[in-house]
N, CA, C and O atoms as a DFTB+ gen file, in Angstrom:
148 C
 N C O
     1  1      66.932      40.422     126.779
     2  2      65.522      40.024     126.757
     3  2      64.618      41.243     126.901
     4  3      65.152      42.103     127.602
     5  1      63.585      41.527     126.514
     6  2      62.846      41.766     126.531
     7  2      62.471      42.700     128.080
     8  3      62.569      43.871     128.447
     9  1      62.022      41.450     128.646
    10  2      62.257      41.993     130.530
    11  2      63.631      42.761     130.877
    12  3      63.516      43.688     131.678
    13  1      64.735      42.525     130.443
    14  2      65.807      43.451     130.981
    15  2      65.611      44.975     130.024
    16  3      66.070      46.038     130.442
    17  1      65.067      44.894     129.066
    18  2      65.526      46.457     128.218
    19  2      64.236      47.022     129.182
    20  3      64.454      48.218     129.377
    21  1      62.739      46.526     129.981
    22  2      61.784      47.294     130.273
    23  2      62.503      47.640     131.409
    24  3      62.618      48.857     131.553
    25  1      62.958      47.035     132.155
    26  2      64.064      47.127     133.479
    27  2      64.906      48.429     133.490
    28  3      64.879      49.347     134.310
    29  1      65.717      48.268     132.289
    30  2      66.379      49.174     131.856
    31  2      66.126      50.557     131.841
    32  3      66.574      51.578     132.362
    33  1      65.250      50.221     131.059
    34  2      63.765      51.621     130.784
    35  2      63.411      51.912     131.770
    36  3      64.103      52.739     132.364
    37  1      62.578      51.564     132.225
    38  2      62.482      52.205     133.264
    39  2      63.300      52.983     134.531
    40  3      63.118      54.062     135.095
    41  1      64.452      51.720     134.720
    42  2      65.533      52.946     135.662
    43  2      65.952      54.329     134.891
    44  3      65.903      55.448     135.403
    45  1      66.387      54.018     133.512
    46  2      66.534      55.612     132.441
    47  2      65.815      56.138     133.107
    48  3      66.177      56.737     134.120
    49  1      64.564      56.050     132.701
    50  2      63.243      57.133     132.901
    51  2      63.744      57.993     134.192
    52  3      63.930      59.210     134.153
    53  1      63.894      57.345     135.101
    54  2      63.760      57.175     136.970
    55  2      64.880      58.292     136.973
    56  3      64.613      59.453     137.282
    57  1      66.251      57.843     136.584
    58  2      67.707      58.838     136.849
    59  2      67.740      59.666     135.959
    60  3      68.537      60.543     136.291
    61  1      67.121      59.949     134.601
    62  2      67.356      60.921     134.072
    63  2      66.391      61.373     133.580
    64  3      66.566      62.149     132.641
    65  1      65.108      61.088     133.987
    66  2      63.772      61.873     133.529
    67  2      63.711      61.683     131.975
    68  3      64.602      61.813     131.136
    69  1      62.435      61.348     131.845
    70  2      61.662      61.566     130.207
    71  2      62.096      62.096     128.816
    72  3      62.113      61.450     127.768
    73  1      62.552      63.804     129.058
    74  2      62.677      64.754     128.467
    75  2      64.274      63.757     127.952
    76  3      64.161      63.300     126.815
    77  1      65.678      63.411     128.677
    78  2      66.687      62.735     127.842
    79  2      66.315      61.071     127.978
    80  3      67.361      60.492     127.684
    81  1      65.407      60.203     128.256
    82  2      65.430      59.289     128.303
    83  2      65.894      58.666     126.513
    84  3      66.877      58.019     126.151
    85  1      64.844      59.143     125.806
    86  2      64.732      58.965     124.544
    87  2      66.532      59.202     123.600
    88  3      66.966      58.376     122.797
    89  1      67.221      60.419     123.973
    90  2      68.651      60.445     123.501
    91  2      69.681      59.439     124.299
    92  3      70.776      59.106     123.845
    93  1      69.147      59.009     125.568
    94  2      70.482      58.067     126.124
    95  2      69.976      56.714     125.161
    96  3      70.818      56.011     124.603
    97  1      68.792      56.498     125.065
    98  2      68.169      55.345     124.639
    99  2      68.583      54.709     123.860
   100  3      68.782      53.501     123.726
   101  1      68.883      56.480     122.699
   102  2      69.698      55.951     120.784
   103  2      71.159      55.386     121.403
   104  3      71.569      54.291     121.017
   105  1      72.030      56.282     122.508
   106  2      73.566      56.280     122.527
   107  2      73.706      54.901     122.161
   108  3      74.059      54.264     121.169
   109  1      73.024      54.517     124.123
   110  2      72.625      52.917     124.225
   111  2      72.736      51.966     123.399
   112  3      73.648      51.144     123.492
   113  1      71.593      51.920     122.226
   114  2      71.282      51.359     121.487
   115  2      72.719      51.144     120.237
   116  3      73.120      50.097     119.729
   117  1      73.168      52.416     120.062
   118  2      74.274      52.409     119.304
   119  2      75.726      51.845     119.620
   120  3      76.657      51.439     118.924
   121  1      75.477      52.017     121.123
   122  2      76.411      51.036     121.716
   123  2      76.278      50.058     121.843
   124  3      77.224      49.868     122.607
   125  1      75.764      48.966     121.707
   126  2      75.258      47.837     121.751
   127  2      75.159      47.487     120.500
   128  3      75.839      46.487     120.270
   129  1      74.568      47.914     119.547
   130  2      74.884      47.831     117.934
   131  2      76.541      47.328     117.274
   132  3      76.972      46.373     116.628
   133  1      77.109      48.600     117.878
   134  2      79.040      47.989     117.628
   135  2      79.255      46.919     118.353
   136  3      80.300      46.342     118.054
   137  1      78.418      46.269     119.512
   138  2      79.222      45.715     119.774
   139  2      79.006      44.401     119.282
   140  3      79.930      43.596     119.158
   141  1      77.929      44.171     119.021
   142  2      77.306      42.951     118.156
   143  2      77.851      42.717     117.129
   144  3      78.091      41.586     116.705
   145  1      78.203      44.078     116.424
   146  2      78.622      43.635     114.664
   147  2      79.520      42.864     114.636
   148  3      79.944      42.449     113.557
């Protein structure tokens, strides 16, 4: 949902700062991608 990825987001932000938030974001995203297909 929606509410869990801002959740999400925000802890990223929190443990790994701004500057890699955006590259764990893609991994993430790509992981979650395989696993759907």
């Amino acid at each position: 949902s929606l509410v869990d990825n801002d959740k999400r987001n925000t802890w990223i932000k929190r443990v790994f700062g701004r500057n890699q938030c955006e590259h764990i974001h893609l991994i993430i995203n790509k992981k979650e991608i395989s696993v759907w297909k």
